[in-house]
N, C-alpha and C positions, 0 to 999 in steps of 0.2 A: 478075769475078764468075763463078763457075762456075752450069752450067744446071741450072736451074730446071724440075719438070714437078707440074703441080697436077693431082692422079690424081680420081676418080672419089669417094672416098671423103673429100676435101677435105684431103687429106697431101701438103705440097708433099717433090720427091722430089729426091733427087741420087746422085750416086756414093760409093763412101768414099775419094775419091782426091780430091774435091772439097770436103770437110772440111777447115779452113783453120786452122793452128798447130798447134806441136808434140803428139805426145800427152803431155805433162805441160799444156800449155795446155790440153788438150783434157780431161784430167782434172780441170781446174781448174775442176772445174762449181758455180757457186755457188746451192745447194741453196734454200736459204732465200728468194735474189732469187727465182727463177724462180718454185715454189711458192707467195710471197709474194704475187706480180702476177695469180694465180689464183684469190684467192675470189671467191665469186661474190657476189654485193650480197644483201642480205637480200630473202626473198619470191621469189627465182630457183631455188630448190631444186628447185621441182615440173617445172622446165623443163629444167633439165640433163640428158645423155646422160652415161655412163660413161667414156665415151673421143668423141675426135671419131666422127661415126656420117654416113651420108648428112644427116641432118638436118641438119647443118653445125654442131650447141652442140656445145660444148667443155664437159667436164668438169674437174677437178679437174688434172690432167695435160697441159699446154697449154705446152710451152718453144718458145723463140725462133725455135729451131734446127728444119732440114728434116731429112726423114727420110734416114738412109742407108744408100743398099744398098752390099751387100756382095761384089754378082755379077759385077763387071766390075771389080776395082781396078787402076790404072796400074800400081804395081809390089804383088809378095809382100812379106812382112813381114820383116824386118830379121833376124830372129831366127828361124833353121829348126830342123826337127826332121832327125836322124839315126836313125832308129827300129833298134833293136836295139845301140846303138853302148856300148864298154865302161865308160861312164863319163856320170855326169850332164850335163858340162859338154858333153862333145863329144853327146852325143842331143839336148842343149837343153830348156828349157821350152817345154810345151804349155800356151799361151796361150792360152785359149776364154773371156775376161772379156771384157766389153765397154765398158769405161771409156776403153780407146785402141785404136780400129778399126786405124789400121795396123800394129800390132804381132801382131795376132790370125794366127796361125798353123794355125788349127785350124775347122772348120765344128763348128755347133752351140754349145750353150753348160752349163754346169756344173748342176747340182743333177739332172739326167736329168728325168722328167716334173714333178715340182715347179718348174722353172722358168717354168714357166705361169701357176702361184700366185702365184711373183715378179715377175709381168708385170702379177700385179690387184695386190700390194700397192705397186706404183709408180703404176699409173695412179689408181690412192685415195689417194694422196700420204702415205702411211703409210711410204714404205721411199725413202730418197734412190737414186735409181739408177745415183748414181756411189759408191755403199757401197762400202767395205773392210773386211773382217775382221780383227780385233786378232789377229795369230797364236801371240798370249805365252800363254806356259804349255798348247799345243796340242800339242805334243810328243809323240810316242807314249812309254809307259811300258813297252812290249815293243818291240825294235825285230825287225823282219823286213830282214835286211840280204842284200846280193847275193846271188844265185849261179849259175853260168853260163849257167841258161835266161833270165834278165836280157839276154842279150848276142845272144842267138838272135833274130835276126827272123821266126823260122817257128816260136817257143815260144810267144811269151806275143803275140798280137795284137788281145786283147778288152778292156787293161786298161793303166795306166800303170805298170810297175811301181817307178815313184820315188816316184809320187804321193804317197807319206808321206811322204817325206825334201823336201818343196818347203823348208823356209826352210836346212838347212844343205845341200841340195846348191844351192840357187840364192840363196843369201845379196847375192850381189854384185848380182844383178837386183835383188832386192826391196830393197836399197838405192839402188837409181838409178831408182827408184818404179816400176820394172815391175809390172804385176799378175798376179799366177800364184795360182793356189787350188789346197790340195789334193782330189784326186779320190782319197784313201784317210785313212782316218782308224783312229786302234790304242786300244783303251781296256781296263780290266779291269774284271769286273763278277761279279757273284752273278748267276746264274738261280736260278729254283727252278719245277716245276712237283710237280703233285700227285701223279703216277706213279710218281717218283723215293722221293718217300717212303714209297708203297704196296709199291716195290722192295727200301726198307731193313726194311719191317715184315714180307714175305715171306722175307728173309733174302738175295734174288737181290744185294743190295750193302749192304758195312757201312761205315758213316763214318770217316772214317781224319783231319778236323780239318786235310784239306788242301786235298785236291780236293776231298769230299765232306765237307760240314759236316755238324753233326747233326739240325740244322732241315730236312735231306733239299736242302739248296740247293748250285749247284757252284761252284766258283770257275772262272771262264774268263777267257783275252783274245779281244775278240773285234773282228774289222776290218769295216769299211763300204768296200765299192768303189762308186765310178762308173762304168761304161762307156766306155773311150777305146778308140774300133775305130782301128785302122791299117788303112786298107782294102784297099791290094795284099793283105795278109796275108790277111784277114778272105774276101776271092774265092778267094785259093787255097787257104782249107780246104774251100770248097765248090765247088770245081774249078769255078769260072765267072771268067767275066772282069771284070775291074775296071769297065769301061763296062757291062757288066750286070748288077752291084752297085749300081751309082750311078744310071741309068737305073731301075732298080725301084724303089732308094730313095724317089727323087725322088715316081715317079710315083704310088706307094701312100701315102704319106702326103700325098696329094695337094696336092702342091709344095711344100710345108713348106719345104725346105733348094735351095733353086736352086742351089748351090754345089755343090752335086752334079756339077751338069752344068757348071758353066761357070767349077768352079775346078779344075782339075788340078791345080794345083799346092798345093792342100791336100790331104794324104793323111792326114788323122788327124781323124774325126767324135764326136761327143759323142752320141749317140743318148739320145731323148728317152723312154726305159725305165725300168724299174727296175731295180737293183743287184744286188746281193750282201750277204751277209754271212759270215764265217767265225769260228767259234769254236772254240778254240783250248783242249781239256783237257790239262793238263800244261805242262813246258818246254816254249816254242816252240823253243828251238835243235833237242831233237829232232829236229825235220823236216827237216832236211837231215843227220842221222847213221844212214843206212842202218843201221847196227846195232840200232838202238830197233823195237822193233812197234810197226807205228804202223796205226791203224785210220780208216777215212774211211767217211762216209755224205756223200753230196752230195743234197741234196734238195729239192727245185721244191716254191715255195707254193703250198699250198692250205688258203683261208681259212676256208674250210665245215669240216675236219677239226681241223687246225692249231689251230684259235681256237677255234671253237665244235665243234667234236666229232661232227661228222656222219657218222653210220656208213655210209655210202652206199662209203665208198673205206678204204684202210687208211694215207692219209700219217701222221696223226698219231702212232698205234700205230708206224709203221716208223719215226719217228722218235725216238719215246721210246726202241726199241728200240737206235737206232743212238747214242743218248746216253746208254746205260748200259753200252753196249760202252764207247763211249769215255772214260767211269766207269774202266769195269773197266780196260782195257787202261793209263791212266795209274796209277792204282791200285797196278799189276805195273810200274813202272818205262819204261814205255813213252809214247806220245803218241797223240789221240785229234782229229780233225777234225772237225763239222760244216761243210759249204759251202750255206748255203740261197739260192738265185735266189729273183728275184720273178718268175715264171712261172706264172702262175694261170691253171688250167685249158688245162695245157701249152700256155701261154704263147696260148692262144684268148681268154681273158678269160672273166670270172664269169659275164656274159650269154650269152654261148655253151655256156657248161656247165651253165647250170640247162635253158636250152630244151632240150640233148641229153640231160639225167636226165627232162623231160617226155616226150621221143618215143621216149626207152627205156621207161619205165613205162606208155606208150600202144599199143606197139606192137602190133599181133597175138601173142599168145602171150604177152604179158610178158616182163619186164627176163630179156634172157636172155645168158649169155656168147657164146654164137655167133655174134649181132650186135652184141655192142659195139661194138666198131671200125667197125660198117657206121652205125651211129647219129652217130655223131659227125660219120662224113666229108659222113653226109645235110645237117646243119647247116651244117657249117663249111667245109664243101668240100675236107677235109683232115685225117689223122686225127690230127696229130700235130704242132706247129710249134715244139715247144722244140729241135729242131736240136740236138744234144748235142757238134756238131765244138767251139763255143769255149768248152765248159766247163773243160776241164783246162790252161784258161790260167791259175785261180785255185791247183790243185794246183803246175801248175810254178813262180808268184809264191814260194809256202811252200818251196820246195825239195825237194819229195817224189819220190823216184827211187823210191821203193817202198811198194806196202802191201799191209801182212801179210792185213789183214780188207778187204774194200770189202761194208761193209752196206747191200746193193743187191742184184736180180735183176734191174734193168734190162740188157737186151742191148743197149742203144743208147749208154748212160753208159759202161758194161763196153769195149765195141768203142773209144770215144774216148780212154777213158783207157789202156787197152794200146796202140793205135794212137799214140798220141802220146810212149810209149815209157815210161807209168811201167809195172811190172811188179804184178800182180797177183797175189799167192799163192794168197787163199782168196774166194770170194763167201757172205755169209751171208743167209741168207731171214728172213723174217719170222716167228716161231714161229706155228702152227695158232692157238694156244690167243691171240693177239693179235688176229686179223682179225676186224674186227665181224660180224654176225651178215649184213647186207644189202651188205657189199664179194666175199664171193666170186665173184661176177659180174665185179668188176674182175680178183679177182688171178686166177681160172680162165681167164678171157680171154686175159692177158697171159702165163700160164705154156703158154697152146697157142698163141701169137701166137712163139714163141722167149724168154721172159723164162728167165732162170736157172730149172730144176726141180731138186731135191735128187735125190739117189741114190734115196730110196725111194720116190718120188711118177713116174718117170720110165714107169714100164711104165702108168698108169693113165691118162698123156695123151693123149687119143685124141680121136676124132672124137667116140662116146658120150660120153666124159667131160662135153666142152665143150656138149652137149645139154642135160645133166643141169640145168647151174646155172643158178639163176633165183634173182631175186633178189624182194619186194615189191611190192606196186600201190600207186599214187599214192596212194592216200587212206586204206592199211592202217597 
């Protein structure tokens, strides 16, 4: 019998080396028995806890089986990864299911922060937690196929780039019941927003019945990523060492992933973040035919703008903007990107950004550009933590060696994406006539901070300049 430790919180505990039968046995979890042996008697309702709790009841969620860790196993997993290698089979599936521990190849687990949600829809006995996904008819309808930054260990390190192709490049696993999910998923879709159509009625874009319908809606592909860090990778884009990637990991999420520290020989994490999306106007093949113009805006959520329309900043506005370039540019024969993260309130969180719009609008003098940046770092203790080194790992995914437009004045997006070798012809600003009336405080900020300035705005940035701009009071 392998050892037994009954912890503090009444979870008896084991190793995952101490888990006994194959993992097909081991997947062989019978949903129903388990489940079954757990309602509770009637008139017990009011006494149940949600999950076992110091109280010692048991909720809804109560199988046979001990817990197990994942921090010490006897031997790795059967099935490695080769990270950067030219060919599915030889790189291997990254395995982050949890249905058979010892095959698990990978720290963390799939859906990035919504796996959480999957942790209450098991413990409410709503979701069987040796689920499988039926993968039929899951297929992408565009396919995004090789091309040599695939093969580079030092291209693409933020991201799987198979992760779409899981059933025909790993067909032969998922028939020998391995469980592998995809971390990319490819679909086609209608947008529409209401700009687009104020742009057709302007005359700035005419409907051409391809890209551009006449109800002002586009037709795009567009992809959903996961986050699969390779971490050797992932420290050498921020020139630190691997042990003080994993060491921070650890200790700021305040020990979340143990395996950090005490699996080396897992080198590929699942961060419990949010994703990506990328949309796709025009051919995708495009993107990898240097001869096409091809135009990109890469752009970090913000839900205040984006969604609801809050003039305080200009995302929304530069993003309409950067989707009617990419309108136009397929339009003229060419391809067009969006790359949007989920990175709110550069990657600070919402609550960090409304208290730093409070101590901006409170300050002495009012919301002014010359302490922007000093406002935030007051808060946050840092002005800025979207880190822009692993974003052009989605660019090199698509195959982008070049682009003609990058609609963007970020200097930190701009430096990644040359730095990482795709070539950048032009950068396009935001037109005046877009920026809401209370964001000049952001983009005045940002254009004396080093953001892209245009040829005729360049003699006016100065020290007065960034004096000048003020933005609203809290309650005006």
């Amino acid at each position: 019998m392998p050892p037994m430790v009954e912890s503090a919180t009444g979870f008896t505990l084991g190793c995952d080396h101490c888990v006994s039968g194959s993992p097909n046995e081991q997947a062989a979890f019978n949903f129903e028995a388990a489940f079954g042996q757990m309602k509770l008697k009637e008139g017990q309702g009011q006494e149940k806890s949600n999950a076992w709790g110091r109280d010692q009841k048991r909720g809804e969620y109560n199988t046979k089986s001990h817990v197990v860790l994942t921090t010490h196993p006897r031997r790795g997993s059967p099935i490695q990864i080769k990270w950067g290698a030219t060919s599915p089979a030889e790189r291997g599936p990254i395995i982050a299911t949890l249905s058979q521990p010892r095959l698990r190849n990978a720290i963390g687990t799939h859906n990035g922060s919504y796996s959480v949600y999957r942790s209450i829809a098991v413990a409410a006995g709503k979701m069987d937690p040796m689920f499988r996904p039926d993968l039929h008819n899951t297929a992408p309808p565009v396919m995004i196929p090789p091309n040599p930054s695939w093969f580079d260990p030092t291209k693409i390190v933020s991201m799987d780039p198979w992760g779409h192709m899981i059933v025909d490049s790993y067909g032969s696993h998922l028939k020998e019941g391995v469980d592998i999910r995809p971390t990319i998923a490819i679909t086609k879709a209608h947008i529409q927003m209401l700009e687009l159509v104020e742009a057709m009625e302007k005359g700035r874009l005419q409907a051409d019945g391809n890209i551009l319908q006449s109800d002002g809606s586009c037709v795009v592909t567009k992809a959903a990523i996961e986050h699969v860090w390779y971490l050797p990778g992932v420290a050498q884009r921020f020139n630190i060492t691997e042990a003080t990637l994993r060491r921070c990991m650890f200790e700021q999420t305040g020990g979340m992933f143990p395996e950090l520290i005490t699996r080396s020989d897992l080198e590929v994490f699942l961060p419990p973040i949010g994703g990506l999306t990328v949309y796709i106007f025009g051919p995708a093949e495009y993107l990898q035919d240097p001869s096409k113009v091809c135009t990109v805006r890469v752009h970090d959520e913000c839900n205040g703008s984006d969604v609801f329309g809050s003039d305080i900043c200009t995302c929304r506005p530069y993003l309409v903007h950067g989707i009617e370039e990419c309108v136009r540019t397929a339009q003229n024969g060419g391809v067009g990107v969006i790359v949007y993260f989920r990175k709110e309130g550069r990657s600070l969180g919402e609550v960090t950004k409304f208290l730093v719009y409070n101590a901006r609008k409170r300050q002495e003098g009012g919301d002014r550009a010359e302490t922007y940046f000093h406002r935030t770092a007051c808060v946050a203790g840092v002005e800025d933590m979207r880190f822009q080194e692993l974003m052009p790992d989605a660019l090199h995914w698509l195959g982008i060696t070049k682009i003609d437009k990058l609609i963007s004045m970020s200097d930190m997006k701009y430096n990644a994406i040359t730095g990482s070798g795709i070539k950048v012809l032009e950068r396009v600003p935001i037109p005046d006539d877009m920026i809401p009336a209370d964001a000049h405080v952001e983009i005045d900020a940002k254009m004396y901070a080093g953001y892209y300035v245009p040829e005729e705005k360049r003699a006016i940035i100065n020290d007065d300049f960034v004096k000048q701009s003020k933005g609203r009071g809290l309650d005006a």
